[in-house]
C-alpha positions as CSV (number, residue, x, y, z in Angstrom):
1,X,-23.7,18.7,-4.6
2,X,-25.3,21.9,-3.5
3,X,-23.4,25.6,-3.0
4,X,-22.1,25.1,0.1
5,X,-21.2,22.1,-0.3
6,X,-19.3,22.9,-3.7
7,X,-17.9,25.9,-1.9
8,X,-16.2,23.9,1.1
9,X,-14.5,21.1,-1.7
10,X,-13.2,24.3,-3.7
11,X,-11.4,25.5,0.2
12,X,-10.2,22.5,0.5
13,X,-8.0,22.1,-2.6
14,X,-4.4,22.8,-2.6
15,X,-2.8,25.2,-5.3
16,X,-1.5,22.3,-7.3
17,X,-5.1,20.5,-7.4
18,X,-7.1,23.8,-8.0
19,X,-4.4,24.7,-10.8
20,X,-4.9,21.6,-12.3
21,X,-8.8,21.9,-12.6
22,X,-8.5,25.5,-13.7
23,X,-6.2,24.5,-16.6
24,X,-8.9,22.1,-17.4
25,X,-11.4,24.5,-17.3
26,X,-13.2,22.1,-14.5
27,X,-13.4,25.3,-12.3
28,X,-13.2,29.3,-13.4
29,X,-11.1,31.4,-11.5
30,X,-14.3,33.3,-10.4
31,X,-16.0,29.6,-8.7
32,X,-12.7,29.5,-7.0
33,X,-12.4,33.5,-5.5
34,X,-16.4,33.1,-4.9
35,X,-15.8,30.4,-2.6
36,X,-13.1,32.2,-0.6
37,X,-15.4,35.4,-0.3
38,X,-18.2,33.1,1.1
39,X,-15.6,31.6,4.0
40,X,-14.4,34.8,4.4
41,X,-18.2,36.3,4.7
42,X,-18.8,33.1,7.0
43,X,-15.8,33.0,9.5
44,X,-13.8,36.2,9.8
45,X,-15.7,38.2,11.7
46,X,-14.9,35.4,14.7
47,X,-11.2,35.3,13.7
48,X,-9.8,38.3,12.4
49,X,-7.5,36.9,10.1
50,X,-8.3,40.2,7.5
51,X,-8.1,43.7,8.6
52,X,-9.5,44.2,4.9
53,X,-10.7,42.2,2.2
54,X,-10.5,43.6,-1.7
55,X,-14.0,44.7,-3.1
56,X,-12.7,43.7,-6.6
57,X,-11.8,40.2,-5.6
58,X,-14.6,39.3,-8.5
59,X,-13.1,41.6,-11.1
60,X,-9.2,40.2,-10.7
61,X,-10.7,36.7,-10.7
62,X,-12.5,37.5,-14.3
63,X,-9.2,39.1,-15.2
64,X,-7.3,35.6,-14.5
65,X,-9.7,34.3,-16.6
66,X,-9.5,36.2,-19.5
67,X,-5.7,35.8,-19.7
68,X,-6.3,32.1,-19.5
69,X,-8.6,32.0,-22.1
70,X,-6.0,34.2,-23.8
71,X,-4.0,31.3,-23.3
72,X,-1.5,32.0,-20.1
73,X,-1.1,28.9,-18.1
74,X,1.0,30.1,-15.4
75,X,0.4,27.8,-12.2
76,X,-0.8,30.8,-10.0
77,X,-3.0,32.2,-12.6
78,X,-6.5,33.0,-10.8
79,X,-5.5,31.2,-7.3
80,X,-7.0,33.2,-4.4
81,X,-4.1,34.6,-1.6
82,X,-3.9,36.5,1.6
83,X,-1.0,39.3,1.7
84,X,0.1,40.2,5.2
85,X,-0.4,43.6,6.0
86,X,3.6,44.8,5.6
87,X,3.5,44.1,2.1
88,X,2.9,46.7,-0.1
89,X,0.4,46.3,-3.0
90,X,0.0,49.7,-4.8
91,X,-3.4,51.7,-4.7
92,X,-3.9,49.5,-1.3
93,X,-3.7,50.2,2.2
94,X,-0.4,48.9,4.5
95,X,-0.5,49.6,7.9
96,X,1.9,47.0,9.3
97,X,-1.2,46.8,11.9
98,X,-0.6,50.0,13.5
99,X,-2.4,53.2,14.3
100,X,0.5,54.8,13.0
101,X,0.4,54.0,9.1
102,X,-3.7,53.7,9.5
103,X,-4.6,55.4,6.6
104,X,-1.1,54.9,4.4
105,X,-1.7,53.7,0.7
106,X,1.1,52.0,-1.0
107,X,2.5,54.3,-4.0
108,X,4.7,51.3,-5.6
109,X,4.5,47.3,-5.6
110,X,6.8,45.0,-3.2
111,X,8.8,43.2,-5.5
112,X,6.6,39.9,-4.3
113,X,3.5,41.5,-5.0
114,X,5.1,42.3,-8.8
115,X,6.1,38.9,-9.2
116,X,2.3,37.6,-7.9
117,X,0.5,39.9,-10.4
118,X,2.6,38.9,-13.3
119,X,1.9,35.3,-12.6
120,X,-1.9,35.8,-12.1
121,X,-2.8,35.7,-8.1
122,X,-6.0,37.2,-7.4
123,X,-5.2,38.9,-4.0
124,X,-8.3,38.9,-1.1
125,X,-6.7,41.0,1.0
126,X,-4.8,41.9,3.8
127,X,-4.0,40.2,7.0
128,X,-3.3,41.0,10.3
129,X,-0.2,41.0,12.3
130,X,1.6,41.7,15.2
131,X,2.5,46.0,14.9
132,X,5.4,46.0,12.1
133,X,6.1,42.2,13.1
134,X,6.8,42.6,16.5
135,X,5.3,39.6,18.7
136,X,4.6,36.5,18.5
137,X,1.0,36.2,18.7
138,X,-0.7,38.5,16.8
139,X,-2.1,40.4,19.7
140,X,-0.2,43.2,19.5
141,X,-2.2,44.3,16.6
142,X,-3.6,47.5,17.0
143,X,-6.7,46.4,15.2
144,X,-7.6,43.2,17.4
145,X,-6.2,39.6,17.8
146,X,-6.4,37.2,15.3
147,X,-7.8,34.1,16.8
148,X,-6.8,30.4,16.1
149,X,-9.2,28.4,14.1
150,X,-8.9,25.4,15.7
151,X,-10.0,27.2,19.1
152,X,-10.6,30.4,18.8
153,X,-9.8,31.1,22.9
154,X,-6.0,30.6,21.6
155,X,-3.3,32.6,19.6
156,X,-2.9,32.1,16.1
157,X,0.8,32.8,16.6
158,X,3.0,35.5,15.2
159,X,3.8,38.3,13.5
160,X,2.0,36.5,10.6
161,X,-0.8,35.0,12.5
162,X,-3.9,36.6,9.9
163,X,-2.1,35.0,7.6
164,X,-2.0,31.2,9.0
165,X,-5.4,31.9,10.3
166,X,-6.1,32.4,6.8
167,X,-4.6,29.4,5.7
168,X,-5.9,27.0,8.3
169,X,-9.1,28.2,8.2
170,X,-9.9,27.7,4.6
171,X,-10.7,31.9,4.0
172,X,-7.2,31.5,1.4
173,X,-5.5,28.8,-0.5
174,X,-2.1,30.0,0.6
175,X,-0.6,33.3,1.8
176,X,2.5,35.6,2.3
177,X,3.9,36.2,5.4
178,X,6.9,37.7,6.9
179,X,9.7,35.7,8.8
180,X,11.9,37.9,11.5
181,X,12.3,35.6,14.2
182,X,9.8,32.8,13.4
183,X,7.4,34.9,12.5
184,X,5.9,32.3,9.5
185,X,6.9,29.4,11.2
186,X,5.6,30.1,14.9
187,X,1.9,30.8,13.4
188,X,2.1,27.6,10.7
189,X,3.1,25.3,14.0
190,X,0.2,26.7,16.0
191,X,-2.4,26.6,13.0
192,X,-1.3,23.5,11.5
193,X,0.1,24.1,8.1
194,X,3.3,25.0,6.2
195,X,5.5,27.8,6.4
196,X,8.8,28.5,4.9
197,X,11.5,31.3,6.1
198,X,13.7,31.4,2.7
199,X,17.3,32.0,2.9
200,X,18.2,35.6,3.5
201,X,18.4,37.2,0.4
202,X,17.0,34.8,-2.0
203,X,13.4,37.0,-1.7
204,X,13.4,40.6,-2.0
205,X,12.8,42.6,0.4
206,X,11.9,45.9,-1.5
207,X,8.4,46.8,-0.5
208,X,7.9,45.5,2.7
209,X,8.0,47.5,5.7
210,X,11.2,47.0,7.7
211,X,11.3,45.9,11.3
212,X,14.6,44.2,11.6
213,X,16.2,44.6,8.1
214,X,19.1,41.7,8.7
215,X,16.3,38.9,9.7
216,X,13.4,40.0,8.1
217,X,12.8,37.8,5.0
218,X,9.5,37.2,2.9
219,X,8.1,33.7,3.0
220,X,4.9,30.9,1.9
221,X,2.4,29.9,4.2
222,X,0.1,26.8,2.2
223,X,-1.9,23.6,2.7
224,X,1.4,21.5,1.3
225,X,5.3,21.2,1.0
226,X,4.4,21.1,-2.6
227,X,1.8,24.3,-2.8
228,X,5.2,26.0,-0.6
229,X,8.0,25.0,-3.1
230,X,5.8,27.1,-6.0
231,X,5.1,30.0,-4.0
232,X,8.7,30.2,-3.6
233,X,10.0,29.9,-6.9
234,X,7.8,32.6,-8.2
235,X,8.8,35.0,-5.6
236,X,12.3,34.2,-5.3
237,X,15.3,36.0,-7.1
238,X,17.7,39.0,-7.2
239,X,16.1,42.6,-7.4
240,X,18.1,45.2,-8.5
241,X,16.2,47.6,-5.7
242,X,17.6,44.8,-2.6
243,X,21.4,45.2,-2.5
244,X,21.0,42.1,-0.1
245,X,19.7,39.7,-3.1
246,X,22.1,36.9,-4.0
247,X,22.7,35.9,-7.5
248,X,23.1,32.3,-6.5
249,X,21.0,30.9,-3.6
250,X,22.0,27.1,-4.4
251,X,25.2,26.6,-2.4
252,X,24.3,23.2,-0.5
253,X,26.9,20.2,-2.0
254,X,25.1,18.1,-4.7
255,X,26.0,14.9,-2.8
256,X,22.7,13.8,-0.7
257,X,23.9,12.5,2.7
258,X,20.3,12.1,4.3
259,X,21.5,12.9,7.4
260,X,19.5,14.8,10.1
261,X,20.6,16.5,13.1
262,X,19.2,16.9,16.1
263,X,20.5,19.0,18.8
264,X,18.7,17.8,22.0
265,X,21.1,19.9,24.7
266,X,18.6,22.4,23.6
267,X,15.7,20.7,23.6
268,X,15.1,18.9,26.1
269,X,12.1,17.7,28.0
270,X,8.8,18.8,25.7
271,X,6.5,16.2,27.1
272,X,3.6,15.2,24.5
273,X,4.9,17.6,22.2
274,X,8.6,15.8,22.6
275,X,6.8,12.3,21.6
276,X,5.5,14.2,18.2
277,X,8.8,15.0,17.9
278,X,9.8,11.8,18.0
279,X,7.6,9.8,16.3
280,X,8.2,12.4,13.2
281,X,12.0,11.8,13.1
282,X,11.0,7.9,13.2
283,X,9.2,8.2,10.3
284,X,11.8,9.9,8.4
285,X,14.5,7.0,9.9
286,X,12.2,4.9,8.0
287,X,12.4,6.8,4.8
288,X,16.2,5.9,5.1
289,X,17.7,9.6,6.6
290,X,20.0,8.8,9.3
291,X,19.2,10.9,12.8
292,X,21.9,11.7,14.8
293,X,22.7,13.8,17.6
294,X,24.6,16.8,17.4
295,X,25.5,19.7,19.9
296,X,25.5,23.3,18.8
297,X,27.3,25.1,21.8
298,X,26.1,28.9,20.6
299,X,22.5,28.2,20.8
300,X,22.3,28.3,23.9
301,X,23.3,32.3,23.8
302,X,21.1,32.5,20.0
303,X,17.9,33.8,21.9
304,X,19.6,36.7,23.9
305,X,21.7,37.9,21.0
306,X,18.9,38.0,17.9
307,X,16.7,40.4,20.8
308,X,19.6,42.5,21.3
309,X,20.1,43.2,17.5
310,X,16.4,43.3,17.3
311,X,15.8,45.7,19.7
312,X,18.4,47.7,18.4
313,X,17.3,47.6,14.1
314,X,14.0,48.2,15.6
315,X,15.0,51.2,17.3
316,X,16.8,52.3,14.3
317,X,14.0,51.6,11.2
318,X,11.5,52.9,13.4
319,X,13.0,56.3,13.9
320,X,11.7,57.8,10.6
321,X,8.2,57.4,12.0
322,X,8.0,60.7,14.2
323,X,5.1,62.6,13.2
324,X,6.7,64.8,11.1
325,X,8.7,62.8,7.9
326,X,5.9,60.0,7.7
327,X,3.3,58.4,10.3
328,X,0.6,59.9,12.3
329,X,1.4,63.3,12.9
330,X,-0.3,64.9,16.8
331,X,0.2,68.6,17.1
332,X,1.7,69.3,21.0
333,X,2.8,72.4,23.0
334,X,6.1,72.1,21.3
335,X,8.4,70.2,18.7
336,X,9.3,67.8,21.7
337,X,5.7,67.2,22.4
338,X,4.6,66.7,18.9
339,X,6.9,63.6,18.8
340,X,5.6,62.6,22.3
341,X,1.9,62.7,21.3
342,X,2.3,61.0,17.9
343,X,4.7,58.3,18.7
344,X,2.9,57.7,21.9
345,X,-0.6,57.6,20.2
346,X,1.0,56.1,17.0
347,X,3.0,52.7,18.6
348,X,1.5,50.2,20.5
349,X,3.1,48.9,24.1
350,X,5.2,46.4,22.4
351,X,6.6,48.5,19.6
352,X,7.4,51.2,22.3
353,X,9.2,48.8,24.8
354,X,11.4,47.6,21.9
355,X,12.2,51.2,20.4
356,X,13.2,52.2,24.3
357,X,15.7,49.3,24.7
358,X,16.9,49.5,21.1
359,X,17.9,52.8,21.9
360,X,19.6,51.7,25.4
361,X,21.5,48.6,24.0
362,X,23.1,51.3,20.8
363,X,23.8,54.0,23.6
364,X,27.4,55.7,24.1
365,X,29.0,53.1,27.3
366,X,26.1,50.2,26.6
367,X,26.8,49.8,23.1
368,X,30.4,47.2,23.6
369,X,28.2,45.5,26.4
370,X,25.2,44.7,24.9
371,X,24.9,45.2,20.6
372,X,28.9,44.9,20.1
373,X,28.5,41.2,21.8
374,X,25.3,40.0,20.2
375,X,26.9,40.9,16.6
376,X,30.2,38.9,17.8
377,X,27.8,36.0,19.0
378,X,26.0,36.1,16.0
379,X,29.0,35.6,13.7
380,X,29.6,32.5,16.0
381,X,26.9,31.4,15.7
382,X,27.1,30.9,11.9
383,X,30.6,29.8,11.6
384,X,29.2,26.6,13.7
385,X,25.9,26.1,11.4
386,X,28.2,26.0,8.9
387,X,30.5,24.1,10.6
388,X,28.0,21.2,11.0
389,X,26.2,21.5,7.9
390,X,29.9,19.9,6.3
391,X,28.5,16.4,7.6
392,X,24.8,16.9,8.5
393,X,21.8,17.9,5.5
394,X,19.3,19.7,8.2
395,X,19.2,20.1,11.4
396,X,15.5,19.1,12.8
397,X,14.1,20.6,16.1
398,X,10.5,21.0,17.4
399,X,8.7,24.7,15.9
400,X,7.6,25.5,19.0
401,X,8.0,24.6,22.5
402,X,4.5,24.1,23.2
403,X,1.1,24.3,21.3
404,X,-1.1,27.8,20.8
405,X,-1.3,29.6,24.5
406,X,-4.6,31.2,25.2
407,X,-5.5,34.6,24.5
408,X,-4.0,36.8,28.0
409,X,-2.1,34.2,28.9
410,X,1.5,35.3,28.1
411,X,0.9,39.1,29.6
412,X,5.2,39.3,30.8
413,X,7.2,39.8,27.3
414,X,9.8,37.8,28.2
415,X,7.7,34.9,28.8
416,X,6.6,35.4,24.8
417,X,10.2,36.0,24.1
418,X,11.1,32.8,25.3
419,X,8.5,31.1,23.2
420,X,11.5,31.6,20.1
421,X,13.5,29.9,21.2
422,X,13.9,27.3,18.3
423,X,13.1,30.1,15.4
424,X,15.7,33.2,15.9
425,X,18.7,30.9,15.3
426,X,17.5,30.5,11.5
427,X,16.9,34.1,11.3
428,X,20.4,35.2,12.9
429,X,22.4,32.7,10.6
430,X,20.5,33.2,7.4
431,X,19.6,30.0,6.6
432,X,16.1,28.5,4.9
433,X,13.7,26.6,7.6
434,X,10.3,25.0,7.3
435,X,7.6,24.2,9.8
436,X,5.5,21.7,9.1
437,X,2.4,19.9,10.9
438,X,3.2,16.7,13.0
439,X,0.7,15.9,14.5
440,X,-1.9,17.3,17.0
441,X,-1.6,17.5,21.5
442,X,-4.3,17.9,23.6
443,X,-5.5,21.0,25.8
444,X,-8.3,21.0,27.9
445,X,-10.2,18.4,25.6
446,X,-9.2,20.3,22.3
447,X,-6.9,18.9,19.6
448,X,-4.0,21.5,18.8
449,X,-1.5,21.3,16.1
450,X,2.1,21.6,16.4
451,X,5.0,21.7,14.1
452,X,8.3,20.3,13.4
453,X,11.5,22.4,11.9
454,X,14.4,21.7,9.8
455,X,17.0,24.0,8.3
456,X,19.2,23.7,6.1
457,X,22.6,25.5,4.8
458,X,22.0,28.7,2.2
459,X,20.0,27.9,-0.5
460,X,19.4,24.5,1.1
461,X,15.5,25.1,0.2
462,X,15.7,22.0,-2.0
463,X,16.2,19.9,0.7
464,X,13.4,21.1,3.3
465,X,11.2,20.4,0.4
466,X,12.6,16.9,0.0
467,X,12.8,15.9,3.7
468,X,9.2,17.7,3.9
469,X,7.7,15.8,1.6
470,X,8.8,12.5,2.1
471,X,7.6,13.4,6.1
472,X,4.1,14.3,4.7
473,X,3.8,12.0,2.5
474,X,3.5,14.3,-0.6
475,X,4.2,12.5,-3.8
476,X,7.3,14.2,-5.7
């Protein structure tokens, strides 16, 4: 087999299968993070999944192999990931792809990145994003789209798109994202492979830079339901530096009813996409789950009410970035300028539009009207997922509406907003969901993959990983 070809069968393994050969000592660490650096070398610069890759990929590699040798066996030990670009890895630039934190170095770990290092991960960098997670398509990125592998005219989805990219296109064996409204599982639906939005609070949140601080959660994006159910274990857990970490994230009943719900009021008429829809939750009637209809009455309001309290956290966790206590700092004709210059020059169109109606919705005589309502819609909201989740196990709907749009083509916001529309409901209720691959439509001759979701009550990861598993086929 020659080097390239070596290289391409090292990409193509998933962390369970490249653990295995490392424990075996079929493969070194270093073989493994040398074939990474060669797809990275070989692809990026088309896709601009990494804003920056490590220069000591090569000497954490060696490291991992040292404390094998040494006898660690953990099962991340030496296994090559991409770290979106809010998560905070000391000694490294974060800049949440903004002009604003450009040139920020992290001064402390994120709890993940902690957890990662003590188990071994050899980290290739960081990847790029919509501005401090707000989109849905990675092209809000202040340093360039990140372009989707399996045609790169198209979106790789978002905020966590350089991540998926990553994934997909074989430059990382798996990857950390970070879920607010989707924002793991919109780009594993458009790039084809797995991505998990834990239950709120069962991964810290220390360390990563805020957008929306009651959705934003810390989640897996990998090759299998198998490679996802690691990552999560070894980032999972309570952190004495999140006040929002729960002690105990298992609270699903131990009695397995295999029962799937499917709430097609909201769903509709998806065309091709639909008929993958289908033909998935037929092959999981023929694992024995029982698919039944159910109607959910709030989500039809879910979509309105998480971009209200978005808007509004947004508004609110972005204040502290004024050119003055931290960001980009412009010097104007006065105190009032300075903020105009550096926020102006600092945030991108999106991030601006959001801070400006974050600030209208929390404003004396709009505040009842708008934020008030949300809040009271959103508590509705998850007395009814709970509600149903006393007689169903998930509830299964398609990722997305559609597969990857093409770059330009959603230019009105609220046309990307409403691209969400099966996400936000997970992220406003707390609860775990998974996107995984079903399948491919086509576009204008080209093969795009698109996902199917499930969620599950809190701490219901268990079963995502089950129902995942037994859809793809993964042996348990």
């Amino acid at each position: 087999m020659n080097k390239k070809a070596t290289a391409e069968a090292l990409t193509g393994l998933s962390i369970v299968e490249a653990s295995k050969k490392l424990q075996s000592k079929e493969i070194s660490a270093l073989e493994l993070a040398r074939s990474y650096k060669s797809a990275i070398e070989e692809r990026n610069s088309a896709i601009n999944a990494y804003l920056e890759v490590f220069e000591d990929i090569e000497a954490q590699s060696k490291e991992a192999d040292l404390r094998r040798a040494r006898g660690e066996n953990h099962a991340l030990l030496g296994i090559p990931l991409a770290i979106k670009d809010n998560i905070l890895i000391e000694g490294r630039r974060a800049s949440a792809a903004s002009k604003m934190l450009e040139d920020y170095t992290a001064v402390y770990d994120a709890t993940v990145t902690k957890k990662l290092k003590a188990a071994g991960a050899v980290f290739l960098g960081r990847t790029n994003m919509d501005e401090f997670a707000l989109g849905g398509s990675t092209t809000n990125s202040a340093f360039g789209p990140t372009r989707n592998p399996h045609d790169e005219t198209r979106v790789a989805g978002g905020t966590s798109g350089g991540s998926a990219a990553a994934v997909a296109a074989g430059m990382a064996l798996a990857a950390l994202g970070t879920d607010t409204g989707g924002s793991v599982r919109n780009p594993a639906s458009f790039c084809g492979v797995v991505g998990l939005k834990p239950t709120y609070g069962a991964v810290s949140r220390s360390g990563l830079i805020a957008a929306v601080s009651s959705f934003d959660q810390a989640g897996p994006i990998t090759k299998t339901v198998t490679d996802t159910e690691l990552l999560f274990n070894a980032i999972r857990g309570t952190d004495i530096f999140d006040s929002t970490t729960t002690v105990e994230t298992t609270y699903s009943s131990s009695k397995e009813m295999r029962r799937i719900g499917v709430p097609r009021h909201l769903i509709g008429e998806l065309g091709d996409v639909g008929s993958r829809f289908s033909e998935s939750l037929k092959r999981l009637a023929g694992e024995g789950y029982d698919i039944v209809d159910i109607e959910l009455k709030q989500l039809t309001s879910a979509l309105a009410a998480y971009y209200i309290i978005n808007f509004a956290e947004v508004s609110t966790n972005l204040a502290r970035f004024d050119g003055v206590r931290y960001g980009l700092s412009r010097s104007g004709s006065s105190l009032v300028d300075d903020y105009r210059r550096s926020r102006t020059e600092g945030f991108g169109p999106e991030t601006r539009r959001r801070i400006m109606l974050g600030t209208y919705v929390l404003s004396a005589g709009y505040y009842d009207a708008f934020y008030g309502r949300a809040v009271a819609s959103r508590q509705e909201l998850r007395h009814e997922f709970q509600n149903a989740f006393e007689y169903i196990d998930a509830i299964a709907t398609p990722t997305m509406p559609a597969p990857a749009f093409s770059l330009g083509e959603k230019s009105d916001p609220l046309s990307l907003y409403l691209e969400d529309i099966f996400t936000v409901p997970a992220n406003l209720t707390g609860v775990p969901a998974i996107s995984l691959p079903m399948g491919t439509v086509e576009r204008e001759g080209t093969e795009l993959p698109v996902g199917i979701q499930f969620m599950a009550s809190h701490g219901g990861e268990h079963v995502l990983f089950k129902i995942g598993k037994h859809l793809l086929n993964e042996v348990e």
